[in-house]
C-alpha positions, 0 to 999 in steps of 0.5 A: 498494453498488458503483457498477459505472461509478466501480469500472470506472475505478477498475479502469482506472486500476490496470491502467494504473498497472501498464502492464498489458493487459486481458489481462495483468492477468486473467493476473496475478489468475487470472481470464479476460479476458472478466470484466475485459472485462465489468466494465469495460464495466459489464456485470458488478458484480465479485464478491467473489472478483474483488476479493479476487484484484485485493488479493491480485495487487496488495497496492498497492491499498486496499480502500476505495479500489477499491470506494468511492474512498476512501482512496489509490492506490497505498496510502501507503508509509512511508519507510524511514530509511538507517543514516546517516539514522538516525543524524543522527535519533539525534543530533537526537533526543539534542539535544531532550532538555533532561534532567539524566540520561544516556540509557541506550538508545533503542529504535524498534519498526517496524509490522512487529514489528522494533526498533532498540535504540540504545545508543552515544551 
């Protein structure tokens, strides 16, 4: 169950992160200001179609951590590596391996479905 004082401050904070008015943020999520008024007051739990607007508005923002607090805000984004960096990476990694053969490729596949395939040593 929601807990309508932890899950308003929680909202409080995503608004504030975003340097966004009560207004803006309604504006932004396609609600109107009076439910962002009543949820943050405590006079209204937010409905599922609320919170569904706030991830949809705001992909930065965890499920968990909104309803719950659990998890992070903003969501942990992994960094992405440069061409220099991947190439030092490409290097270092070539030194650790202590084998007899040759490497023919490497080949990284990313979260999103992408890969880089390393054949230039």
């Amino acid at each position: 169950m929601i807990n309508s004082k932890d899950f308003s401050k929680r909202l409080e904070k995503v608004i504030d992160f975003y340097g966004e008015t009560a207004s803006s943020f309604a504006e932004k999520i396609g609600v109107q200001r009076s439910s962002i008024s009543h949820i943050l007051s405590g006079r209204n739990k937010p409905s599922l179609d609320f919170v569904m607007k706030v991830l949809s508005s705001y992909p930065e923002v965890e499920l968990y951590w909104l309803l719950n607090g659990k998890g992070n805000f903003p969501k942990m984004v992994e960094p992405t590596i440069s061409k220099n960096e991947s190439s030092e990476h490409q290097n270092s990694f070539q030194k650790q391996i202590t084998s007899d053969q040759d490497i023919e490729r490497i080949v990284i596949f990313f979260k999103d479905g992408t890969f880089k395939n390393f054949t230039n040593f």
